[in-house]
C-alpha positions as CSV (number, residue, x, y, z in Angstrom):
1,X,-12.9,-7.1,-32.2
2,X,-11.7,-3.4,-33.1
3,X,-12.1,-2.3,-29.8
4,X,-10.1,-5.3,-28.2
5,X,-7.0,-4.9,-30.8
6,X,-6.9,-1.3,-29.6
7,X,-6.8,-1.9,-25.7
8,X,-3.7,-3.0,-25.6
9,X,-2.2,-0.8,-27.4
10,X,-4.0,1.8,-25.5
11,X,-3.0,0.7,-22.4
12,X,0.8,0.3,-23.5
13,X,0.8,4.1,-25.0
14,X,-0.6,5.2,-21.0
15,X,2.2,3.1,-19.1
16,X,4.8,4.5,-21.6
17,X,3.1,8.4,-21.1
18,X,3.3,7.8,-17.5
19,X,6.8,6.5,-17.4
20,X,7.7,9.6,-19.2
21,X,5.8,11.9,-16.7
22,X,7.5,10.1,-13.6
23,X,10.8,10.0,-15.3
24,X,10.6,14.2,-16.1
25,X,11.8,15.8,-19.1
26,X,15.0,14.1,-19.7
27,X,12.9,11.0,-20.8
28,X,12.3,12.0,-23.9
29,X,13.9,9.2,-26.0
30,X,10.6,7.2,-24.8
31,X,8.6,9.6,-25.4
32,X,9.3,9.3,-29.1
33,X,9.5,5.4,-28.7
34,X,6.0,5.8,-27.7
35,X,4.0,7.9,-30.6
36,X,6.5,5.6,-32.6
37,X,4.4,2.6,-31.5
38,X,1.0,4.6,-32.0
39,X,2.2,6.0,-35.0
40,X,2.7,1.8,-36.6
41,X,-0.5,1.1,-35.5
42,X,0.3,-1.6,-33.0
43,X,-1.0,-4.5,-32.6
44,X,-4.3,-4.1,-34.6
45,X,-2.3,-3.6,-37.9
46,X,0.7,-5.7,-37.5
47,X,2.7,-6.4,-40.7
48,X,2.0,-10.1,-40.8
49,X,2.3,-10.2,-44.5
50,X,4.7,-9.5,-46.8
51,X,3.8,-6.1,-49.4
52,X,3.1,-8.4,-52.3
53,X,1.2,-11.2,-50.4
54,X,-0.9,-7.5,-48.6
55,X,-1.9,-6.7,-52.4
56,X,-2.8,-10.2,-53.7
57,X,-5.7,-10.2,-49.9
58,X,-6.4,-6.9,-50.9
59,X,-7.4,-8.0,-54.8
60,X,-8.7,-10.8,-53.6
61,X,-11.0,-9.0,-51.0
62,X,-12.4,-6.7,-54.0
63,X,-13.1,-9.5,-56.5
64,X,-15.3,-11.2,-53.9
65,X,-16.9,-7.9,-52.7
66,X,-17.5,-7.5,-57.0
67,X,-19.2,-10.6,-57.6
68,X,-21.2,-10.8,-54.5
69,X,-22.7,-7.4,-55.5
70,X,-23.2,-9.1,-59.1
71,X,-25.0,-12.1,-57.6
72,X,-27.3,-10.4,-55.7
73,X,-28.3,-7.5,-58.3
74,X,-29.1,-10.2,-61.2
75,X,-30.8,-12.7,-58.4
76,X,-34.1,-12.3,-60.2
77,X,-35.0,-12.2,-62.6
78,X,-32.0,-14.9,-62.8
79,X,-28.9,-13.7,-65.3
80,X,-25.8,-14.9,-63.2
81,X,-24.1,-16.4,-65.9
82,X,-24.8,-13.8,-68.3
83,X,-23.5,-10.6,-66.2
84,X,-21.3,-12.1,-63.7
85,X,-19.1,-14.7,-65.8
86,X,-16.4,-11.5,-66.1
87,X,-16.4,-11.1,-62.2
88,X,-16.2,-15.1,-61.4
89,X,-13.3,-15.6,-64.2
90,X,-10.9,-12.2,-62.6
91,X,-11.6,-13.8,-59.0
92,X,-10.8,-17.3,-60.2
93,X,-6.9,-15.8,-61.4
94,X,-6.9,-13.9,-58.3
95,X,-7.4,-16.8,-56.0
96,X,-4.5,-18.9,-58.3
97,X,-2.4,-15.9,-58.1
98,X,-2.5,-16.1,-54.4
99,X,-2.4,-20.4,-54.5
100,X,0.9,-20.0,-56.4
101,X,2.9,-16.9,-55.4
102,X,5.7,-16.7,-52.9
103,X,7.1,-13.8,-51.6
104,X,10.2,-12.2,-53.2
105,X,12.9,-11.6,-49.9
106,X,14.2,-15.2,-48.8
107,X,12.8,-14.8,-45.4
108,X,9.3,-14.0,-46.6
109,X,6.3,-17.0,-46.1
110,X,4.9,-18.3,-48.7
111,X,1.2,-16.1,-49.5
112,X,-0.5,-19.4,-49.7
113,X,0.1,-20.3,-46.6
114,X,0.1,-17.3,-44.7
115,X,-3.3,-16.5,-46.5
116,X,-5.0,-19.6,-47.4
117,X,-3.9,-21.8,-44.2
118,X,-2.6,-20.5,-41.5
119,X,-5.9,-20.2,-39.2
120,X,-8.9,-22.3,-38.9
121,X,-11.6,-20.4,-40.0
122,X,-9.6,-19.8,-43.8
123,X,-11.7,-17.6,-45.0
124,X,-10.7,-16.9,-48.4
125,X,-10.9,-20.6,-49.3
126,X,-14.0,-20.9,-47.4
127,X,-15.0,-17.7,-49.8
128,X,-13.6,-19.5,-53.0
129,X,-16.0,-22.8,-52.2
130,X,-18.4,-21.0,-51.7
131,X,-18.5,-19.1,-55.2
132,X,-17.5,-22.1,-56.9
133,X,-20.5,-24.2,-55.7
134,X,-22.5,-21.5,-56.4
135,X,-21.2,-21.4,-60.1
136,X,-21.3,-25.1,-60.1
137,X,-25.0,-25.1,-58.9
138,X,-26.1,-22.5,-61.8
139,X,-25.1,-24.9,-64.3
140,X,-23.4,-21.8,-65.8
141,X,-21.1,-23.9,-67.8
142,X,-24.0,-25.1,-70.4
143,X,-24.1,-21.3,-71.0
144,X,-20.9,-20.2,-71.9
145,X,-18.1,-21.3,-74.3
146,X,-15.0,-23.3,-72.8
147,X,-12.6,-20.4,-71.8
148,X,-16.0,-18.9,-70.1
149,X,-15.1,-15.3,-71.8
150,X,-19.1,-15.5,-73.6
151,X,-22.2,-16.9,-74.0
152,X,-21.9,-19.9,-76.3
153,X,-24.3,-19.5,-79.8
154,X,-26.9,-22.1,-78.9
155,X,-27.2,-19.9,-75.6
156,X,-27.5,-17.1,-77.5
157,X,-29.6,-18.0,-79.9
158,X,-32.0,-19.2,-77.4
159,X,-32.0,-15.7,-75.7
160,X,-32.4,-14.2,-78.6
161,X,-35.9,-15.8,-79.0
162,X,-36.8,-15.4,-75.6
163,X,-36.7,-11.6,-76.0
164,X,-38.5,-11.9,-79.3
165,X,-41.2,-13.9,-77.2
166,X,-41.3,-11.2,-74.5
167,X,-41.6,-8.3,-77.5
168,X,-44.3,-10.3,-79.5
169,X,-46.3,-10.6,-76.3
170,X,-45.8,-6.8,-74.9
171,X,-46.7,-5.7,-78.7
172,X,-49.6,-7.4,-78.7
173,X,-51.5,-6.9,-75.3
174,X,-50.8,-3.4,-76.3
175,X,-52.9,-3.9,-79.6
176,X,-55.6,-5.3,-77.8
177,X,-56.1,-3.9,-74.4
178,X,-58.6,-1.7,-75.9
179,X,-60.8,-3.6,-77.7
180,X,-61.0,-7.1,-75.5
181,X,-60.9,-7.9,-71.6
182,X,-58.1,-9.0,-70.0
183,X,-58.9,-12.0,-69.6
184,X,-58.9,-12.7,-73.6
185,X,-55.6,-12.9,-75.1
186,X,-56.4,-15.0,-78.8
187,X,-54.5,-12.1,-80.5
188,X,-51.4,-13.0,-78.1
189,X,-52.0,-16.7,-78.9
190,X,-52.3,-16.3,-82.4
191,X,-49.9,-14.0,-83.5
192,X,-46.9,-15.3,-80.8
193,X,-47.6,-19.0,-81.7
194,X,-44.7,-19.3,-84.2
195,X,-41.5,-17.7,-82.2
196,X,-43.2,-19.3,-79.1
197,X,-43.0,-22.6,-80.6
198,X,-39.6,-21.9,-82.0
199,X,-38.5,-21.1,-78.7
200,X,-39.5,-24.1,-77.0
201,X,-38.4,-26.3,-79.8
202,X,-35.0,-25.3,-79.2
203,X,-35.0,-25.9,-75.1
204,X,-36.5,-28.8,-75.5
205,X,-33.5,-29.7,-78.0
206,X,-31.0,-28.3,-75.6
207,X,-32.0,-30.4,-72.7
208,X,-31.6,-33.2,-74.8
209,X,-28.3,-32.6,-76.1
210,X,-27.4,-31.5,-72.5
211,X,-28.6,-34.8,-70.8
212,X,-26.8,-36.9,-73.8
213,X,-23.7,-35.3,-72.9
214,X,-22.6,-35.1,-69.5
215,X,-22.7,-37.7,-66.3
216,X,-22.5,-34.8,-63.3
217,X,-25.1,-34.4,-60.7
218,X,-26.1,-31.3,-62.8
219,X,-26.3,-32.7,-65.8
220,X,-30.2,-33.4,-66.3
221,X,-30.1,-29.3,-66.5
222,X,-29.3,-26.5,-68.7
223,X,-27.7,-23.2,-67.2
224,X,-30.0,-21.5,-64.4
225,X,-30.4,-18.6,-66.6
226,X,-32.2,-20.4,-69.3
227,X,-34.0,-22.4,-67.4
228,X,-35.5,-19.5,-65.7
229,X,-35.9,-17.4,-69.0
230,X,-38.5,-20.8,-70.6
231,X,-40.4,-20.8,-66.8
232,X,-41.3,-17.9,-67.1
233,X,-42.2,-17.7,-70.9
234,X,-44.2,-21.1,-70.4
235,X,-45.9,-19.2,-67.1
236,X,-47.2,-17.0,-69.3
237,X,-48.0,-18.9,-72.1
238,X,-50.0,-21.4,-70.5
239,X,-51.4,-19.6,-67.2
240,X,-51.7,-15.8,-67.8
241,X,-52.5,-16.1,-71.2
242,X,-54.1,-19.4,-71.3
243,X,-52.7,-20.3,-74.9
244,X,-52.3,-24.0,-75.6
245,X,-49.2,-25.5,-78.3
246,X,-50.3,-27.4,-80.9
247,X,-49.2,-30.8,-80.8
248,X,-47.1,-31.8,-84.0
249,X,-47.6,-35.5,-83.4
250,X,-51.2,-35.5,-83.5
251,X,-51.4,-37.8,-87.0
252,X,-49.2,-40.3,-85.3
253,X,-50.9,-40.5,-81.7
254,X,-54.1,-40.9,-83.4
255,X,-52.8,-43.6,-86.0
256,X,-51.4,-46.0,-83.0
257,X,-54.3,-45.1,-80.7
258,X,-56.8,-46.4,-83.4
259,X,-54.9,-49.2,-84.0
260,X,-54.3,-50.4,-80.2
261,X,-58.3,-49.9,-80.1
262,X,-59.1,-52.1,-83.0
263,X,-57.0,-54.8,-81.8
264,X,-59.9,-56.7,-79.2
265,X,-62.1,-56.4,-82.6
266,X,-59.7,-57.6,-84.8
267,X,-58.7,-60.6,-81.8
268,X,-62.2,-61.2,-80.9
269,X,-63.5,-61.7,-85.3
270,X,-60.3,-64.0,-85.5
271,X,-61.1,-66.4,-82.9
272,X,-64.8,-66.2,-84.0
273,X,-64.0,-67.1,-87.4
274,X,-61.3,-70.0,-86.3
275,X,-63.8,-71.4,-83.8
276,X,-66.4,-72.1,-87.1
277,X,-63.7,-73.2,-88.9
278,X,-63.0,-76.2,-86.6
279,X,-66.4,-77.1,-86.3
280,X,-67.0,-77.6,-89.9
281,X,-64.0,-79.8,-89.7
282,X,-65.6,-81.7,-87.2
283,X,-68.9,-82.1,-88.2
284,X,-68.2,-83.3,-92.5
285,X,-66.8,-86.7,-91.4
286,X,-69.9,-87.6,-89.3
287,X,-71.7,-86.6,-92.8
288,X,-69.7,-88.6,-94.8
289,X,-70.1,-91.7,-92.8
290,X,-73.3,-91.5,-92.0
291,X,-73.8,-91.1,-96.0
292,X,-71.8,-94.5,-96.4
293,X,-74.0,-96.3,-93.6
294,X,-77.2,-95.3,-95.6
295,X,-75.1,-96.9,-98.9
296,X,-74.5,-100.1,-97.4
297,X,-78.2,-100.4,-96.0
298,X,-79.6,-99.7,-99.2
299,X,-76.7,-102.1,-100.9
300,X,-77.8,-105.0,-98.3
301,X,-81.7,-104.8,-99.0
302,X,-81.7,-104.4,-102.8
């Protein structure tokens, strides 16, 4: 695309350089319009825009370039909405600053539309969408507070456990890499049970608060961030270190479990004992009267 900006202007600085060598030296008025032509940079940098509307693309153009590169370093292990939040708010103001300014001569266009819509491809808006989906899809709004300048305190109090998890694990695969296999991690188990517990507790609570509270197509999740920080803790938890959490509803699962089983005993000893019941009310009147038949008899023959 470089090269096919410059061609014409190429080909215009030869016709003008060989007008002035037909012409002879008293052309040199074109020889000065021509290097005046080079000199602007004609046509590849035409002034299409107006100073301010130049510095607001230019801003613009660096806040994307910023939080692309912030993105893509904090991919993975996933912190997007912890380290790029800064970088997504500036570009934010820079893309209203641009939506909203106008240029300050009379005749000048309007930056919005000589930036945001005055071609089809509309890149910076196709740039903007994109960023904003992204943001949108990362759920990053569970994790920060409303004017999105920090982490909200449930956010970082979960973190805040997370790395204490991480620590407690580290410390104590150090402890025992001597003495046991690797494929033996009770002292991890063991001593880690509480903050991992702790830590799960609380996701678990945010997920319900989250899903309680919003009606969005991303409301049934928390920020990407968190949810990648308890996957992995739960990875190794459960497969690397093969621990198992202690379920705190034992008492109660074993309660109505017994009780669900002793209901077929408790249906079956019913109907057993109603069954006799009805029989005995059955069979006493064909006692009584046939103890008033033998009466009468004996009545008639004394």
């Amino acid at each position: 695309c470089l090269r096919r900006a410059l061609l014409p202007a190429l080909a215009l600085s030869l016709a003008l350089l060989g007008l002035v060598a037909a012409a002879g030296p008293r052309q040199t008025p074109v020889l000065e319009l021509a290097e005046e032509l080079w000199s602007a940079g004609l046509p590849g940098d035409l002034p299409e825009l107006e100073p301010e509307c130049r510095s607001l693309l230019a801003a613009f153009a660096e806040g994307s370039a910023a939080l692309t590169g912030c993105l893509g370093r904090r991919a993975r292990p996933v912190r997007l909405c912890q380290g790029c939040h800064g970088h997504y708010r500036r570009l934010l103001a820079q893309y209203s600053s641009i939506a909203r300014a106008v240029g300050n001569s009379s005749e000048s266009h309007n930056c919005a539309k000589s930036i945001l819509t005055s071609d089809r491809l509309q890149i910076v808006v196709t740039l903007s969408e994109f960023f904003n989906e992204t943001w949108e899809a990362a759920n990053c709004a569970n994790c920060l507070k409303n004017n999105s300048e920090g982490l909200s305190n449930s956010t970082e109090e979960f973190l805040d456990l997370f790395n204490k998890s991480l620590t407690c694990f580290e410390h104590n695969l150090q402890g025992q890499a001597i003495d046991l296999s690797p494929n033996n991690y009770t002292e991890v188990c063991k001593n880690c049970n509480e903050t991992y517990t702790k830590l799960n507790d609380l996701y678990n609570h945010l997920q319900r608060m989250n899903r309680q509270g919003g009606e969005s197509v991303h409301s049934a999740h928390l920020c990407i961030d968190v949810e990648d920080a308890m996957n992995i803790t739960r990875k190794l938890w459960s497969r690397t270190f093969n621990c198992s959490l202690p379920c705190s509803d034992t008492v109660p699962v074993i309660a109505v479990s017994s009780f669900i089983l002793f209901l077929p005993i408790v249906f079956y000893l019913s109907s057993f004992l109603h069954s006799k019941q009805k029989k005995r009310i059955l069979i006493l009147p064909k006692r009584i009267q046939s103890n008033a038949n033998l009466v009468n008899i004996q009545e008639k023959y004394s």
